[in-house]
N, C-alpha and C positions, 0 to 999 in steps of 0.2 A: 839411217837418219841422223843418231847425236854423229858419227864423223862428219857430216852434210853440216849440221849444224857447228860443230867446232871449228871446221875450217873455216866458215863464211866471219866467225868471229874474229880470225883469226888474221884474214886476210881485212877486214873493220880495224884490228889495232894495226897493222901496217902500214896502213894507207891514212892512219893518224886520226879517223874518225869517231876512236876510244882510248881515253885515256883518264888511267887512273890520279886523282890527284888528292891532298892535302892542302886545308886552309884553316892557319890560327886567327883566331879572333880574341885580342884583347883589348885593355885600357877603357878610358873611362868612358868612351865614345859609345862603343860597342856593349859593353859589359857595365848594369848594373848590381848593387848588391849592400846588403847593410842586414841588421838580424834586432831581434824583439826580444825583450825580457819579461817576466811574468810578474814579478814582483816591481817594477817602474813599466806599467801600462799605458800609459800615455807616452811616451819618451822614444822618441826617431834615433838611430844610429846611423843616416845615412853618411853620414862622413866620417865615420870611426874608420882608422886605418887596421882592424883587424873584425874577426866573425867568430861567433862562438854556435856547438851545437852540443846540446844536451837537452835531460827532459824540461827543462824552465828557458834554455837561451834557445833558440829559432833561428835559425839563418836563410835568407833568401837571396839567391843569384839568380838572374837572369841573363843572358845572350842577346841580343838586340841587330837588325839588317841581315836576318843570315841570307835572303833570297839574293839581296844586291850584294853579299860579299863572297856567294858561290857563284854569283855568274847564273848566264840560262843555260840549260839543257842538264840542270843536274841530277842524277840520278844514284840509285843503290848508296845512299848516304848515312852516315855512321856519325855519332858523338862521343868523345871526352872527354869530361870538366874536370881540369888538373888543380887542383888545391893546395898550397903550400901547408901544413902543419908546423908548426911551431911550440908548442906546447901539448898534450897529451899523459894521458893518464890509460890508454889501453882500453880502449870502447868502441863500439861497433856503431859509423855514424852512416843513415839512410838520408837516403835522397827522394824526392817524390814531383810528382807534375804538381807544379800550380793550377789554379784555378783563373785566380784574378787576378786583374792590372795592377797590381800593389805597384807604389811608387817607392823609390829610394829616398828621396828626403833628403834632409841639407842643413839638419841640425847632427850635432854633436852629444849626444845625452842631455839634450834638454828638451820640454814638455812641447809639442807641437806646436809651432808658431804658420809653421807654413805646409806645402804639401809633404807624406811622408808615410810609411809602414809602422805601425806598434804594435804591441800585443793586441789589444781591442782594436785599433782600423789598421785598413790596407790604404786607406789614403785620408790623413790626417782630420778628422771632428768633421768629417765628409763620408767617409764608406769605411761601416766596421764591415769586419769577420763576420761569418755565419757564426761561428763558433770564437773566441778569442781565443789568439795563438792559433791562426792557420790551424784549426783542428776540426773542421767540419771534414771529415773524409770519406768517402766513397767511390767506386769503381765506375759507378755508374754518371759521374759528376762531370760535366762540361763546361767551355772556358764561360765563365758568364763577369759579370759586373752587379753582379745584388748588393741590397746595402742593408746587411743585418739579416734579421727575421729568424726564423725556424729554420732547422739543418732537416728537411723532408722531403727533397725534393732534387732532382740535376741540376735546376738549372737557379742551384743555390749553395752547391759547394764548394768551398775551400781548395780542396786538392783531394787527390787520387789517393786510397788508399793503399792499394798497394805499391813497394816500392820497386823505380826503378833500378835501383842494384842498393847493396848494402856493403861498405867495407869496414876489417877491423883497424881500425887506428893504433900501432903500437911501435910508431916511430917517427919521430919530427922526419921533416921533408916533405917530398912531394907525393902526391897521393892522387887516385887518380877515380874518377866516378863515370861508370859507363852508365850511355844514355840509349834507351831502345830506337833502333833505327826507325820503327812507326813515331816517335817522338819528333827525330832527326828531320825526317822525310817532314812531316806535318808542318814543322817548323818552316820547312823550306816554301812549303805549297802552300801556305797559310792556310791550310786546312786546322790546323790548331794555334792557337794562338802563342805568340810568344811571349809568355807572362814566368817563365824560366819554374826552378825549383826552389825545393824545401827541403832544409837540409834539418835533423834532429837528431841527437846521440842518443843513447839508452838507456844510460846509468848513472853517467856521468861527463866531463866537461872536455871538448877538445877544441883545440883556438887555432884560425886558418888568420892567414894575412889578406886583407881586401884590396879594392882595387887603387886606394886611397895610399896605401901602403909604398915606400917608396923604390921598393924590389919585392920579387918572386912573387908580383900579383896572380889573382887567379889568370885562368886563361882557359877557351875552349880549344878543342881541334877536330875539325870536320872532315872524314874522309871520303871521297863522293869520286865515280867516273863521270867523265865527262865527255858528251858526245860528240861534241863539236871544239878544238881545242880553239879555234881561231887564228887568224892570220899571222904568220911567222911564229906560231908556238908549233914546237914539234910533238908529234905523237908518242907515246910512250906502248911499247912492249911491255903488257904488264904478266905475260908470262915467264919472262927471263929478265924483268927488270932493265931492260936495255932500252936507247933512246933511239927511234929511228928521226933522222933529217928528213 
């Protein structure tokens, strides 16, 4: 039976009806992202051209179109979110699901005029935090749109408590944050919303370049087969890495 079945997949990538593929998503279209301070709570950073994570600075990215920028039929899908570092001190920064629609905003470190993310709201003197500072967290939390109240309940939390991956930050460059392919997929199938992550250090301060920034923006990278490649795309052998015509 697996030989039965290995062949038939086998004879699928040949005939071009599987193929493995990669797709980056950047810039400001696709990707938003800005971060909260604890100490200036009211105060949007959606246009600062850099992101800080530690236990008082907050950073939030999100992804944006993945379903129309993978195309249909996509499946076994995987994420990346590549970070540039720039500054660092050796800290270990977690990444977590969001919860809610936080918006980016359009101010520069001044007090909310318009829509926007703070420590206290996720969209400017409009929808606080359950918690201020993205900190209502729980496992059992789904994507919702609440405004404030009590942190007791699903479909009233912030983000996810556990993280999806943690790295230790101990050298400018690029860095790289994996994302659970149930995250990936969900994203894809709108089965969870695309309201992106939360990024926070542990100890202390490490500073990424945003998408503002005028090089080495974040950037995701999606990697997904694809059933159907379409017309005049060729098939990929993705056992020997070979392209069949």
């Amino acid at each position: 039976m697996k030989r039965a079945l290995f062949f038939l997949l086998f004879l699928l990538i040949l005939c071009g009806q599987v193929s493995a593929d990669t797709k980056t998503i950047s810039g400001t279209t696709n990707l938003d992202d800005t971060w909260m301070q604890s100490g200036f709570p009211n105060i949007n950073r959606g246009t600062d051209d850099h992101l800080i994570a530690s236990p008082n600075y907050k950073t939030l990215i999100r992804v944006k179109n993945v379903a129309s920028e993978l195309g249909v039929g996509a499946t076994n899908i995987t994420a990346v979110c590549s970070m540039f570092c720039y500054y660092e001190d050796g800290d270990t920064v977690k990444i977590y699901r969001t919860l809610k629609p936080w918006e980016e905003g359009i101010q520069d470190g001044e007090d909310c005029v318009d829509s926007g993310a703070t420590w206290n709201d996720w969209n400017c003197d409009e929808k606080e935090w359950t918690t201020e500072g993205c900190a209502c967290a729980n496992d059992d939390g789904v994507d919702n749109s609440a405004d404030g109240g009590a942190c007791d309940d699903a479909s009233r939390r912030d983000r996810k408590a556990t993280a999806e991956c943690q790295v230790l930050v101990n050298a400018t460059g690029w860095w790289a944050f994996t994302i659970s392919p149930e995250l990936a997929q969900g994203w894809y199938d709108g089965t969870m919303l695309e309201n992106g992550l939360f990024l926070a250090g542990t100890t202390i301060s490490t500073y990424f370049r945003s998408t503002e920034y005028g090089s080495n923006q974040p950037f995701f990278v999606f990697t997904y087969t694809s059933e159907e490649p379409g017309e005049g795309k060729p098939g990929k052998n993705i056992m020997s890495g070979g392209i069949i015509k």
